[in-house]
Backbone as CSV, one residue per row, in Angstrom:
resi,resn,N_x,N_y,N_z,CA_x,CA_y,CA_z,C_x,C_y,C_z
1,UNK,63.922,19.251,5.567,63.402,20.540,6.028,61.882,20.545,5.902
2,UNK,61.138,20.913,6.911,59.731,21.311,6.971,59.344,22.203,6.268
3,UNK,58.743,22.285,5.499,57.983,23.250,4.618,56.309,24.007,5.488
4,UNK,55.645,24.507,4.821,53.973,24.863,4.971,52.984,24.222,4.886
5,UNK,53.555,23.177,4.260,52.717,22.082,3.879,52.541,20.577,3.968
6,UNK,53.793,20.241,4.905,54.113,19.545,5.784,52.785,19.708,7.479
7,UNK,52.379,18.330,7.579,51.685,18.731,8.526,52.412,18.820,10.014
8,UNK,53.651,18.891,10.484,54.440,19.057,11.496,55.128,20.852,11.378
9,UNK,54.519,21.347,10.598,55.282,22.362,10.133,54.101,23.620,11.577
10,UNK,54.685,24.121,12.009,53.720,25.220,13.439,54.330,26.311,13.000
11,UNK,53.389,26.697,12.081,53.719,28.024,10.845,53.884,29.495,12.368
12,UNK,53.367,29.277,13.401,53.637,30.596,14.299,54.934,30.851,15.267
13,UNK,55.197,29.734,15.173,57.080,29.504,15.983,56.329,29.074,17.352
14,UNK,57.584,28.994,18.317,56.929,29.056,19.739,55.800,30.049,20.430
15,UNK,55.397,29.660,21.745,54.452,30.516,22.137,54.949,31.911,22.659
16,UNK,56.577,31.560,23.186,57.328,32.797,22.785,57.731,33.839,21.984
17,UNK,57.642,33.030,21.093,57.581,34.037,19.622,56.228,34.878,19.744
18,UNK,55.246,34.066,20.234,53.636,34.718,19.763,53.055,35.684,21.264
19,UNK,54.370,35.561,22.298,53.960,37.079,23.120,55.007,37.705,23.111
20,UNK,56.524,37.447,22.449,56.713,39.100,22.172,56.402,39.638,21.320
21,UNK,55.911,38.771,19.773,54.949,39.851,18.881,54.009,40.607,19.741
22,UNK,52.980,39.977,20.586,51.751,40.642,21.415,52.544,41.772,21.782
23,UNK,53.573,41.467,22.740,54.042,42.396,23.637,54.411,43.744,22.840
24,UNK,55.201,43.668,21.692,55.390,44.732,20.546,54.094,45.456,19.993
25,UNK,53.157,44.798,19.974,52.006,45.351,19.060,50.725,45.708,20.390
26,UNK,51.148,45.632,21.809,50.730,45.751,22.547,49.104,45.057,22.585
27,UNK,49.236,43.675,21.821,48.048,43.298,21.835,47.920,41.854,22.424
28,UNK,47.311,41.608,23.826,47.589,40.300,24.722,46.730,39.118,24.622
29,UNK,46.811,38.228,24.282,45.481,36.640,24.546,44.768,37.591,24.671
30,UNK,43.605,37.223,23.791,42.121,37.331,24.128,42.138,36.413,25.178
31,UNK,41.222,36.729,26.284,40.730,35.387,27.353,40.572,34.182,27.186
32,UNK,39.417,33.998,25.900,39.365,33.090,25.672,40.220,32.296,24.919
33,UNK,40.965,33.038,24.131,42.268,32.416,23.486,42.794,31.570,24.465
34,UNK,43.403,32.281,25.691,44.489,32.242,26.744,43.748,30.842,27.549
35,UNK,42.840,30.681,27.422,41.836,29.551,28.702,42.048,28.483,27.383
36,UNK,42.106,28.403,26.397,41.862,27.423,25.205,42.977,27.074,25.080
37,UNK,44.421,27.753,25.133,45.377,26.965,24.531,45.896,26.616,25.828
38,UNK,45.621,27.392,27.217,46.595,26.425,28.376,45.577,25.417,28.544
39,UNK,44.536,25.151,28.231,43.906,23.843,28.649,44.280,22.948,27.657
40,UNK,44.926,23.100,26.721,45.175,22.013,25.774,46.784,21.977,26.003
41,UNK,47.237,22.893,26.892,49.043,22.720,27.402,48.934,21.981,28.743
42,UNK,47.889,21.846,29.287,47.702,21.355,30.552,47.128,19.859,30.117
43,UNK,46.277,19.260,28.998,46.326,18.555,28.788,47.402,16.797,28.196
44,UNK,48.300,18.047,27.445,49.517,17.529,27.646,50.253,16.666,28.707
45,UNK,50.535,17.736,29.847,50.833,18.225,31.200,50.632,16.776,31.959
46,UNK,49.158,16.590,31.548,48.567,15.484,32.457,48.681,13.834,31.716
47,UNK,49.059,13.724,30.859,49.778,12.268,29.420,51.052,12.392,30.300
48,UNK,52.155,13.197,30.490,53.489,12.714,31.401,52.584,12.382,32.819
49,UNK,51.971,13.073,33.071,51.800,12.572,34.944,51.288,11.112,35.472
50,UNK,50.275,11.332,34.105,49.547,10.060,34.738,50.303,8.846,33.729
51,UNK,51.252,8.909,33.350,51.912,7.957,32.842,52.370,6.732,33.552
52,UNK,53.037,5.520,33.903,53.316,4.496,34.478,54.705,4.417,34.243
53,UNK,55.757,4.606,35.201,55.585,5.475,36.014,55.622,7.078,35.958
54,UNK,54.537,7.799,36.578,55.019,9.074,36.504,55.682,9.548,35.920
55,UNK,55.645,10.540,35.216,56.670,11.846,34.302,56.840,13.299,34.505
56,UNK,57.793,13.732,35.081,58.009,14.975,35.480,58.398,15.672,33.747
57,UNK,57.922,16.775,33.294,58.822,17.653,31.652,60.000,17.789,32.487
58,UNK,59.849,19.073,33.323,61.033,19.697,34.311,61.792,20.529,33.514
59,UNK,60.809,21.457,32.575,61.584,22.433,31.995,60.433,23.085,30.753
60,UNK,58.716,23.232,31.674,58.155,23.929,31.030,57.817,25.081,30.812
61,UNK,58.600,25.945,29.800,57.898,27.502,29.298,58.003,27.567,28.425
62,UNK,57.394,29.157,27.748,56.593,29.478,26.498,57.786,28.879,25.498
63,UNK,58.765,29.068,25.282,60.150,28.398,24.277,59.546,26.896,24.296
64,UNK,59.191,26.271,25.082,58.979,24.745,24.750,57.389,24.393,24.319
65,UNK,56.756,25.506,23.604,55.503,25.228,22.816,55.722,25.576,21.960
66,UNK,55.437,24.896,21.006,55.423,25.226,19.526,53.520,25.458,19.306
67,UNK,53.583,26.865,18.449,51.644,26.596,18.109,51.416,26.688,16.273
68,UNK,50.610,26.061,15.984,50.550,26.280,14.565,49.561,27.835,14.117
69,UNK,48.934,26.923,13.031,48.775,28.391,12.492,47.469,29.154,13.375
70,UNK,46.615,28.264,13.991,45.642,28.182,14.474,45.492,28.490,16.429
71,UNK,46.682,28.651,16.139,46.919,28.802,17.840,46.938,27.394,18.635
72,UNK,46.705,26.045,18.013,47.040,25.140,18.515,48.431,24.832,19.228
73,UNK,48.503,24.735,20.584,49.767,24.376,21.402,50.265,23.008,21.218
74,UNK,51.723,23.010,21.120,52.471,21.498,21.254,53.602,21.412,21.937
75,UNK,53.419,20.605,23.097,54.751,20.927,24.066,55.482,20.225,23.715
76,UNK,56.869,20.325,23.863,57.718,20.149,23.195,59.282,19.968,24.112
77,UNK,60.442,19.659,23.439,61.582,19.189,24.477,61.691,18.516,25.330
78,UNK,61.293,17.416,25.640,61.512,16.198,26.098,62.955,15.970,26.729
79,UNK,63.914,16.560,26.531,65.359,16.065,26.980,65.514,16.557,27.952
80,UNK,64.697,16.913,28.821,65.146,17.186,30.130,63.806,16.216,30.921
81,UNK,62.879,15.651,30.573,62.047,14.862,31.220,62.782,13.377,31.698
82,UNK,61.979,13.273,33.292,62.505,12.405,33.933,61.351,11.703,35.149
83,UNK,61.075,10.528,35.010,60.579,9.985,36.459,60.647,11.239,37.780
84,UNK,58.842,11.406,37.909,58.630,12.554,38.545,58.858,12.121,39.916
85,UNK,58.990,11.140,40.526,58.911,11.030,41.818,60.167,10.304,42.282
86,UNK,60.597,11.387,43.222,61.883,11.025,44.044,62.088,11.258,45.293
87,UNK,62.988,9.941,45.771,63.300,10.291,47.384,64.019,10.693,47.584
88,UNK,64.881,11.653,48.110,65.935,11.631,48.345,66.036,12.025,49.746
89,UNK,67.614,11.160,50.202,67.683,10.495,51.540,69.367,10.961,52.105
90,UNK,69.757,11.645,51.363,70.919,11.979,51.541,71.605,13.427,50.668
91,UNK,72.677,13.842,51.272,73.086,15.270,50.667,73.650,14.918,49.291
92,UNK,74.182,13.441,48.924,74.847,13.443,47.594,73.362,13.168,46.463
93,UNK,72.565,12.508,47.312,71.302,12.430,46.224,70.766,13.863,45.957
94,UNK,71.075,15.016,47.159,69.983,16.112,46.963,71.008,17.237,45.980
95,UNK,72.056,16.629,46.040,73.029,17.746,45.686,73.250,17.000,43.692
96,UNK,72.741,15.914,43.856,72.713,15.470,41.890,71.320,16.146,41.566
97,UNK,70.668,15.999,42.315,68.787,16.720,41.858,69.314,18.252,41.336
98,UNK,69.600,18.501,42.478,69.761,20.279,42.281,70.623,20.375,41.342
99,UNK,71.751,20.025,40.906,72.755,20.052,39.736,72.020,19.793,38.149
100,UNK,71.286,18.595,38.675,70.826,18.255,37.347,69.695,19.293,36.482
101,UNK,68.701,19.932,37.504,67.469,20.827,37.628,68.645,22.443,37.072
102,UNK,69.508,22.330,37.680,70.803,23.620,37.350,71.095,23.293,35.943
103,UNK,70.978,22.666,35.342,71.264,22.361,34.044,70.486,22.121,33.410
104,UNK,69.112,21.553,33.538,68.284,21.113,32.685,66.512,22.251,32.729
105,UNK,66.896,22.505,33.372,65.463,23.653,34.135,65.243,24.946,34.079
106,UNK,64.840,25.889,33.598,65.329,27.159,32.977,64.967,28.098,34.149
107,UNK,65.981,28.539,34.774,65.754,29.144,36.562,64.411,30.255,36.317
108,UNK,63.994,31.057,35.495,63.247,31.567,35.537,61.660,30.404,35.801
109,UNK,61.662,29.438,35.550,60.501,28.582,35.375,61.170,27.598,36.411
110,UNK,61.829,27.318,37.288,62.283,26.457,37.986,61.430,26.381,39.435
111,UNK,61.118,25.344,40.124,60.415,25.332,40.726,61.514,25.721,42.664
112,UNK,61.311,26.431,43.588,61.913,26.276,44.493,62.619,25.235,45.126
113,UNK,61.573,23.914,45.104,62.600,22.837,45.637,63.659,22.111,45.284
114,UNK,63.957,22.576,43.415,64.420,22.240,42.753,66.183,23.058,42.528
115,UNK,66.043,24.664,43.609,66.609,25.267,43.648,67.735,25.013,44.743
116,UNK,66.979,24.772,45.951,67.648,23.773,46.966,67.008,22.418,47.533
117,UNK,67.685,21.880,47.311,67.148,20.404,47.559,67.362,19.937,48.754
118,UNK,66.840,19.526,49.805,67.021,18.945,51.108,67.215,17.626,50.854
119,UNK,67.966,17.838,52.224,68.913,16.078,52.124,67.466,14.836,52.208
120,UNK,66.511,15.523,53.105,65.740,14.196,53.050,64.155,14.919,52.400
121,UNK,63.925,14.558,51.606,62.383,15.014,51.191,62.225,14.303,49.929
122,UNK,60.846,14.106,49.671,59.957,13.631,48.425,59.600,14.682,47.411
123,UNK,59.692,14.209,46.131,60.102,14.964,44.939,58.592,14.712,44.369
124,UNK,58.072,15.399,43.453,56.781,14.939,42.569,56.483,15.769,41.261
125,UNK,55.272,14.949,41.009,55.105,15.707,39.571,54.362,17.252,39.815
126,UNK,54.418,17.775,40.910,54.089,18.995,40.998,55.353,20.033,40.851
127,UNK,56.724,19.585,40.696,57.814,20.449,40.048,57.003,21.130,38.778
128,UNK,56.147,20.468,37.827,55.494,20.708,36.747,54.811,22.156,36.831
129,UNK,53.993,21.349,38.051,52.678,22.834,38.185,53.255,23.955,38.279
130,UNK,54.663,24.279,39.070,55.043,25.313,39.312,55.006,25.847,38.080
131,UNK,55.960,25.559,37.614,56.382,25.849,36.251,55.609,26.123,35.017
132,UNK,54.372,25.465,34.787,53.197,25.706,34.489,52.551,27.009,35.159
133,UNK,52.426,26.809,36.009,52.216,28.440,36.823,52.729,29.612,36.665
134,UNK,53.822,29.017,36.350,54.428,30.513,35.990,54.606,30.721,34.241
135,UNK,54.076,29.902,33.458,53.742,29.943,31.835,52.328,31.024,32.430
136,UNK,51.702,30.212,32.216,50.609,31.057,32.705,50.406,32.450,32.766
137,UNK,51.517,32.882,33.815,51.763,34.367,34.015,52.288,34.784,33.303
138,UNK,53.002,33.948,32.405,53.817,34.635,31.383,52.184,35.092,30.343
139,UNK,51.726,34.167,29.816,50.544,34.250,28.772,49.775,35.566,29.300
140,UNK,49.677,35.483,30.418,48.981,36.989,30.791,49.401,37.997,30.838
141,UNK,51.217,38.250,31.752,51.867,38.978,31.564,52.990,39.344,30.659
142,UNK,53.726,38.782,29.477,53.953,38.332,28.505,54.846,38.314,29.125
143,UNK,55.662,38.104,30.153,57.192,37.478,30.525,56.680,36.353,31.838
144,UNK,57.600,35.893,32.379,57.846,35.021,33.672,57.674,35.908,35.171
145,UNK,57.247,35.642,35.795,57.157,36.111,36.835,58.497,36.731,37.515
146,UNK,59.762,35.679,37.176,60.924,36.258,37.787,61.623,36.712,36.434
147,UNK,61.052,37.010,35.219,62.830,37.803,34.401,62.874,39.267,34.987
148,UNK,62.067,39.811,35.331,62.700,41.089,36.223,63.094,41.137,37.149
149,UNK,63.293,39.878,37.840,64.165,39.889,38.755,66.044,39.277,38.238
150,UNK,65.743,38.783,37.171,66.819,37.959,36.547,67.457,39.323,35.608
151,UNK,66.900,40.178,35.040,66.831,41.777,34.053,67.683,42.796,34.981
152,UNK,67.220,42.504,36.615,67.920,43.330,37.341,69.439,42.821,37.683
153,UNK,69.248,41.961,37.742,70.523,40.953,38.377,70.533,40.845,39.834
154,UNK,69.284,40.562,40.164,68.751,39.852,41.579,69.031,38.471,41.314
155,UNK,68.701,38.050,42.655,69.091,36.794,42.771,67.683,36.105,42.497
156,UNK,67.755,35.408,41.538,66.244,34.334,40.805,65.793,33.190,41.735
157,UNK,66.709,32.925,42.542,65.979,31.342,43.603,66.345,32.404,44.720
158,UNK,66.244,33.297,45.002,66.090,34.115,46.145,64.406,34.103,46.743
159,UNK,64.255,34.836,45.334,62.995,34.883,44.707,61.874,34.369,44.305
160,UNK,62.507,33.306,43.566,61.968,31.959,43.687,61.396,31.784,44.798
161,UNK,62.239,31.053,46.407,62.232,30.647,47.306,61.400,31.634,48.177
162,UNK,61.183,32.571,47.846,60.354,33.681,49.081,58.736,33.357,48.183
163,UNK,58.964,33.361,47.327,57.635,32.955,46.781,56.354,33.922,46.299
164,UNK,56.800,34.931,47.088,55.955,36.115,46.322,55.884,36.330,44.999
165,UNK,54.634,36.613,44.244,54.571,36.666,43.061,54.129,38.027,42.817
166,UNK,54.229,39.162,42.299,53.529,40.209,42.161,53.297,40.356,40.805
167,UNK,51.602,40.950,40.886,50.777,40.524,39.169,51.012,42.060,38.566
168,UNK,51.458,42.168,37.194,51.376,43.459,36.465,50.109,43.710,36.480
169,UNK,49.570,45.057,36.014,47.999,45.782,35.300,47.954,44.175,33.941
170,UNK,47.041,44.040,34.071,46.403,43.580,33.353,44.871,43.028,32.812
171,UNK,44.214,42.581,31.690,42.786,42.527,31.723,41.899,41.374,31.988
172,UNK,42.766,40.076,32.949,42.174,38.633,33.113,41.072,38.675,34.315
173,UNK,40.693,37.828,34.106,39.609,37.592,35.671,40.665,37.110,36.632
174,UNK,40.028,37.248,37.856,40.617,37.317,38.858,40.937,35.300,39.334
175,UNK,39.863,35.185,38.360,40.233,33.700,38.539,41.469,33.019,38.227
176,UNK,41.761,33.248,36.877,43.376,33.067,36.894,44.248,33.330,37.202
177,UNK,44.063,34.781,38.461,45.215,35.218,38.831,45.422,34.120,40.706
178,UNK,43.997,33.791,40.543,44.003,32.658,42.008,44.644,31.124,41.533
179,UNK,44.550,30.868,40.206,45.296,30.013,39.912,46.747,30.148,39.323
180,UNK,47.485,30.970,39.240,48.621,31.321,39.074,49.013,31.111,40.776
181,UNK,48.185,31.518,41.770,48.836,31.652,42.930,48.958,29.906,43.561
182,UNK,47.705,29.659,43.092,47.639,27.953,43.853,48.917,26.903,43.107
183,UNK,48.995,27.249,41.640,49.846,26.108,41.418,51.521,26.556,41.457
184,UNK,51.294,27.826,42.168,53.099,28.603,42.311,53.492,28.475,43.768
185,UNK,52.607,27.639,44.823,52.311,27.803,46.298,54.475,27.335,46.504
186,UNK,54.577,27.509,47.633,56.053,27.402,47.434,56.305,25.895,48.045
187,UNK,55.697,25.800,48.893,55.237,24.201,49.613,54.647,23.693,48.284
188,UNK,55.497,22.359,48.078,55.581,21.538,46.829,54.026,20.986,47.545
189,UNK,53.975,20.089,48.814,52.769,19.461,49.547,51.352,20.202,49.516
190,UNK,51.387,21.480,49.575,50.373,22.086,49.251,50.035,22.720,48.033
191,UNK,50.806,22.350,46.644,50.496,22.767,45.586,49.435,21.802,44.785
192,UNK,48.714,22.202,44.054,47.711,21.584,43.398,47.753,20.994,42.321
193,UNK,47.195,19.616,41.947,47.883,18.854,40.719,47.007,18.917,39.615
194,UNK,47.638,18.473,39.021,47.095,18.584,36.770,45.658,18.406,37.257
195,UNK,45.349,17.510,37.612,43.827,17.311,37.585,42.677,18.636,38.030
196,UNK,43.387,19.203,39.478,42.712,20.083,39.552,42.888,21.049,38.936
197,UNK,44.221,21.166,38.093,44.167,22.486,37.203,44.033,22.638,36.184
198,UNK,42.945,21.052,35.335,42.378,21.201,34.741,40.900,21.470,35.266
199,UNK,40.524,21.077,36.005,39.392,20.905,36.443,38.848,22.827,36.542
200,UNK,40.094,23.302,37.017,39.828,24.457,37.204,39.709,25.343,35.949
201,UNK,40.630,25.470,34.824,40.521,25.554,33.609,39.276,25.440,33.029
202,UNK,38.893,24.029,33.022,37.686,23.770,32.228,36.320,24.615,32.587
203,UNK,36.769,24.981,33.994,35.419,26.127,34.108,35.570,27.623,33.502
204,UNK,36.379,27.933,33.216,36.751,29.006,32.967,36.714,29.113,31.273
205,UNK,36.406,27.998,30.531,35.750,27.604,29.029,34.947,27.960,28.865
């Protein structure tokens, strides 16, 4: 058992834990908090991508960060990570993707293509960004973009798949709310990768 004094020990629980306290005490990321710890979750992010070969997580939100006492982020759960890049060329290949993503991918953070899979299309490590994209919104808005749609008992890859995102009141620059939109784009081909969303991040330091 981990103790306090153990240096593996992330005395604050997940990053989940640390926005529904916010959300209770109605007190959200400071900015700069919020720009400091996703650039060090995005750093992560980018050790699977640019790995040899490629690494998709494929199942990142606030539950899979652990932060210590310091607000330091550590991503976490690995058992659903897999070789980010795939072809698939047929309905039995597109129909194991989607099964497997149905089981391993938490539909609120799931990326659209992952929801339905076409018989013939290319897979990448931008399943990530989505999903990342929508942490993000969570850190700002302290839930996922779709649990109110999942709260209502709408349909979540409905939703998903239409792609609209609509932003609560909240106190961020408008800059992160343009990057919530770029790395949630619903076209996997036109979504933007780790690099630029660090690149984009780091200005916002």
């Amino acid at each position: 058992m981990l103790t306090e004094t153990d240096p593996f020990f992330l005395q604050r629980g997940t990053l989940h834990d640390e926005l529904e306290r916010r959300k209770v005490s109605r007190s959200p990321l400071p900015h700069s908090s919020l720009v400091t710890m996703f650039h060090a979750i995005s750093l992560a992010v980018r050790e699977l991508h640019s790995s040899s070969p490629p690494l998709a997580h494929r199942d990142i939100k606030p539950h899979n960060v652990l932060l210590s006492r310091d607000m330091t982020p550590l991503l976490m759960d690995f058992g659903s990570c897999t070789p980010a890049r795939v072809s698939v060329r047929n309905m039995r290949e597109a129909q194991y993707l989607q099964d497997t993503a149905a089981e391993r991918a938490s539909m609120c953070y799931r990326p659209p293509e992952l929801f339905q899979v076409s018989s013939s299309c290319d897979i990448d490590e931008r399943t990530d960004i989505w999903s990342l994209g929508c942490l993000l919104y969570a850190m700002m808005c302290g839930h996922s973009p779709y649990d109110p749609v999942y709260e209502r008992g709408d349909s979540v890859a409905l939703a998903v798949q239409a792609g609209k995102i609509e932003f609560e009141e909240h106190g961020y620059s408008e800059d992160l709310v343009q990057l919530v939109t770029e790395m949630t784009n619903v076209d996997i081909n036109f979504r933007i990768n780790i690099e630029t969303v660090i690149e984009r991040v780091k200005s916002l330091l």
